[in-house]
C-alpha positions as CSV (number, residue, x, y, z in Angstrom):
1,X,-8.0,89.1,-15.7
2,X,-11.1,88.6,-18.1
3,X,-14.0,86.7,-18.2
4,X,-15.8,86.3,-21.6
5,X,-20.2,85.8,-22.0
6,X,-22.6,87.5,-24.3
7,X,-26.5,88.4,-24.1
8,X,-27.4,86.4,-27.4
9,X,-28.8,83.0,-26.5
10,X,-28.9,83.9,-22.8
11,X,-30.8,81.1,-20.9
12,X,-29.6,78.8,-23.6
13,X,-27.3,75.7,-21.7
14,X,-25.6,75.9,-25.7
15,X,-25.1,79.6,-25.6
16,X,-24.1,80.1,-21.8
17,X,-20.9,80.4,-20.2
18,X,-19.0,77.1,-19.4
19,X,-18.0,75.8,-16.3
20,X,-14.9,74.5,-17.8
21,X,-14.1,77.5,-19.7
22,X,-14.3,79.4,-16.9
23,X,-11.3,80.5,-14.2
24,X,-12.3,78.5,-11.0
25,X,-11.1,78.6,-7.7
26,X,-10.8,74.9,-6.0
27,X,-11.1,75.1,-2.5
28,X,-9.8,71.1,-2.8
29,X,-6.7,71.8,-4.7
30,X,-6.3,74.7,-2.5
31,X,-6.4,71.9,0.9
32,X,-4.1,69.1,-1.0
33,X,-1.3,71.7,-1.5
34,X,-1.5,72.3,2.5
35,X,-2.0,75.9,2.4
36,X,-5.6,76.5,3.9
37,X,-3.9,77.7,7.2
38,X,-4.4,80.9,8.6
39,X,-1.5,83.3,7.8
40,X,-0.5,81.6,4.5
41,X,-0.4,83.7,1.5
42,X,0.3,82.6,-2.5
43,X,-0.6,83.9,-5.8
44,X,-2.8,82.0,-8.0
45,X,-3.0,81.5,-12.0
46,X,-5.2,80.4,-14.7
47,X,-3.4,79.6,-17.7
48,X,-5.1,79.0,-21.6
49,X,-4.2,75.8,-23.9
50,X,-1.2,78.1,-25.0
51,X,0.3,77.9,-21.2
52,X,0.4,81.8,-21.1
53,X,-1.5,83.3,-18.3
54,X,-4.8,84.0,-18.4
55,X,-5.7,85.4,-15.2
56,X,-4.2,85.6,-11.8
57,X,-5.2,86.4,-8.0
58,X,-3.8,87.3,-5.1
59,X,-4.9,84.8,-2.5
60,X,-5.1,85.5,1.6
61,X,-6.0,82.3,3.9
62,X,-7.2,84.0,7.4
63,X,-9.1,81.8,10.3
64,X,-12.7,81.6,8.8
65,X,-12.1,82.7,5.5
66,X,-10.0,83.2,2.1
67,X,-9.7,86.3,0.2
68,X,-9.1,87.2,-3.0
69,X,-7.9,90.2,-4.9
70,X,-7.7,90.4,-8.4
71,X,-7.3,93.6,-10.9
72,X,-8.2,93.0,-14.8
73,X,-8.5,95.1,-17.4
74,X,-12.2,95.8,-19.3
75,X,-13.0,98.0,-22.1
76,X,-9.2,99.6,-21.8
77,X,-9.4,100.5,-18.1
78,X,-7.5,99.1,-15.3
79,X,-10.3,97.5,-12.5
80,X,-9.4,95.8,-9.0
81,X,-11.3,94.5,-6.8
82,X,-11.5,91.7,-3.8
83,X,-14.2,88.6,-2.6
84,X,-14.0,87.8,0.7
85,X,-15.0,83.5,0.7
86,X,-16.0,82.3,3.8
87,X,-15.0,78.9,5.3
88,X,-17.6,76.4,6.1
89,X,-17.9,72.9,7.8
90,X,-19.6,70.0,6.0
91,X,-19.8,66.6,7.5
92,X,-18.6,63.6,5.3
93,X,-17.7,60.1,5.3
94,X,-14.7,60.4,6.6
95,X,-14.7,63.6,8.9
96,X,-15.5,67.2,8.1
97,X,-14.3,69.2,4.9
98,X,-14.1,72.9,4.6
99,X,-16.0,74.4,2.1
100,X,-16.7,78.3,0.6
101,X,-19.9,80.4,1.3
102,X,-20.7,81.6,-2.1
103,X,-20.2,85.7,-1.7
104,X,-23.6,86.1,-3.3
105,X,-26.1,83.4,-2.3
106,X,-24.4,82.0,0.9
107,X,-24.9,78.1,-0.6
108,X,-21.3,76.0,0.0
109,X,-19.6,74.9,-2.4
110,X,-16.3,73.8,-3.1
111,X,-15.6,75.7,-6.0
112,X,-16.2,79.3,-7.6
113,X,-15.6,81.0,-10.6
114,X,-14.4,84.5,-11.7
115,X,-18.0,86.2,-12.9
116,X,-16.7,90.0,-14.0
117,X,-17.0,91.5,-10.7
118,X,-15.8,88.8,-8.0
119,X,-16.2,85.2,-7.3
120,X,-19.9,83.1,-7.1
121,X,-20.9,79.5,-6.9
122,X,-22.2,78.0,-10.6
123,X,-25.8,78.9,-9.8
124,X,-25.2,82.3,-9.0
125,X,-23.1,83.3,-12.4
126,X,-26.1,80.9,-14.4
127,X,-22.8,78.3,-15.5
128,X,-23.5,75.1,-17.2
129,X,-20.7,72.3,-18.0
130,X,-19.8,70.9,-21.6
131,X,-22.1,67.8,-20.7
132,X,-24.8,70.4,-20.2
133,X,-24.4,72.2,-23.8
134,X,-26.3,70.4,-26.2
135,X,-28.3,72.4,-28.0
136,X,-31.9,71.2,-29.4
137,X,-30.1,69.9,-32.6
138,X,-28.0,68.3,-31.0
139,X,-30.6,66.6,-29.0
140,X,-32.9,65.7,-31.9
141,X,-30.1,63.8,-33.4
142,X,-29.7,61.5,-30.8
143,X,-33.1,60.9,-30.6
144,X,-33.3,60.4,-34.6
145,X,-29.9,57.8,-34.0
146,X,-31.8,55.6,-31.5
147,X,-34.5,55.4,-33.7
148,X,-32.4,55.0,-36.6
149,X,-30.3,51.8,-34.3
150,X,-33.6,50.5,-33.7
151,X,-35.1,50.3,-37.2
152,X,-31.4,48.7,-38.1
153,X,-32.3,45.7,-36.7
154,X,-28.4,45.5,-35.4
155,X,-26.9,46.4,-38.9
156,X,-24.5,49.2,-38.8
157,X,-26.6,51.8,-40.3
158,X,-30.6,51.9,-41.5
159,X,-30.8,52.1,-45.1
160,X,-33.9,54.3,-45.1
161,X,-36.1,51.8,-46.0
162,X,-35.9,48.3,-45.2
163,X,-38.3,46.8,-41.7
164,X,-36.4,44.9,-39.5
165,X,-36.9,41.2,-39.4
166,X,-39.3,40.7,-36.9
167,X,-40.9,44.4,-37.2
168,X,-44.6,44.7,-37.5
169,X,-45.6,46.6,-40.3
170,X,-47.6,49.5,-37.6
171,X,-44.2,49.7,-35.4
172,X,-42.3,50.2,-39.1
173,X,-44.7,52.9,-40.3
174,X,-44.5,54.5,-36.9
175,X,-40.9,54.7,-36.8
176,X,-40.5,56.2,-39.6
177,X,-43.4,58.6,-39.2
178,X,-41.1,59.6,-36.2
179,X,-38.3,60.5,-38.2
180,X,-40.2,62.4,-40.3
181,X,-41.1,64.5,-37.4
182,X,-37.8,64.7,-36.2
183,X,-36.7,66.3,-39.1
184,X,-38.9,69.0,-39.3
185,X,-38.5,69.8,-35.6
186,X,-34.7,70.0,-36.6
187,X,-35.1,72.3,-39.6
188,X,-37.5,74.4,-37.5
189,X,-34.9,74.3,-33.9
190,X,-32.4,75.6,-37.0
191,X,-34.6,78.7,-38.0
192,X,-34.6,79.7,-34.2
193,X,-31.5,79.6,-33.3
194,X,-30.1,81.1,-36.9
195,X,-33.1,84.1,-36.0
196,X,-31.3,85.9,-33.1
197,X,-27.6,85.7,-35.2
198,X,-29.5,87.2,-38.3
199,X,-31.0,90.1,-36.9
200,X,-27.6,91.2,-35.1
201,X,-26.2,91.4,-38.8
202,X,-29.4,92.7,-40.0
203,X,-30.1,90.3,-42.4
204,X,-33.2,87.8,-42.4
205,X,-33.6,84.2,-43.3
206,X,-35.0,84.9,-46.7
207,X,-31.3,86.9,-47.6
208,X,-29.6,83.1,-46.6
């Protein structure tokens, strides 16, 4: 069992750890196969694209909570280990649901992830989903496209020059004044995030 995640970029939704790359433990799917009753036991597995196994645990249901033991094996040595998740009642529209205690911050939830050294809630392992990912580029772009739609004037694609029917001249000139901007704010989000990646190959910009 293995979990992947690197220092560069830390903080960075783009660079983090992804929820759905991630080996999760559903408490739902868990419920719908009927085995969160005390006394039931099963193994459980995480499988890449590939099908071939990617992780597994050993799962426990007692009365108030689930354990888990897993072993893995990091930097060539064999590791083991267990995460006690405790059950929890939360009210909903149609009766009460059980949830886990995250082992680390106590918050329910109704699923955790494998984190290295036992099982956490999102927040606690800092996890973000794909939707959560773009990166600044990526979020200038889309602000450059709706511009871009806008000075269109519902043609498929600006030209890079033409105002829109209809366009004052001062909306026009701002627009475009706009784009301008977002284009050096792209160039400049590019220098950034290519900064961190140069100087673990020790090389600098200039050498590109």
């Amino acid at each position: 069992m293995g979990t992947g995640g690197s220092r560069y970029g830390a903080g960075r939704p783009a660079m983090r750890r992804k929820c759905e790359q991630s080996m999760a433990f559903d408490i739902r799917q868990v419920a719908r196969r009927g085995w969160l009753k005390p006394g039931y036991s099963f193994p459980w597995q995480w499988r890449w694209n590939d099908g071939t196994i990617s992780g597994s645990v050993s799962v426990q249901v007692d009365e108030n909570r689930v354990l888990l033991t897993y072993s893995r094996t990091f930097n060539g040595a064999a590791q083991s280990g267990q995460s006690a998740l405790w059950l929890d009642s939360c009210a909903g529209g149609y009766g009460s649901r059980r949830m886990f205690a995250c082992p680390r911050c106590g918050r329910r939830c109704q699923v955790v992830y494998f984190g290295g050294n036992g099982f956490a809630c999102r927040k606690c392992l800092k996890l973000v989903y794909l939707s959560e990912a773009k990166d600044a580029v990526d979020r200038l772009w889309q602000k450059q496209r709706k511009i871009e739609r806008r000075l269109a004037g519902g043609d498929d694609k600006w030209n890079g020059w033409r105002k829109p029917k209809g366009m004052h001249q001062v909306t026009f000139d701002r627009l475009r004044e706009m784009i301008g901007q977002i284009e050096q704010a792209k160039d400049m989000a590019f220098v950034i995030h290519m900064q961190p990646f140069l100087r673990r190959c020790g090389m600098k910009l200039s050498d590109l």
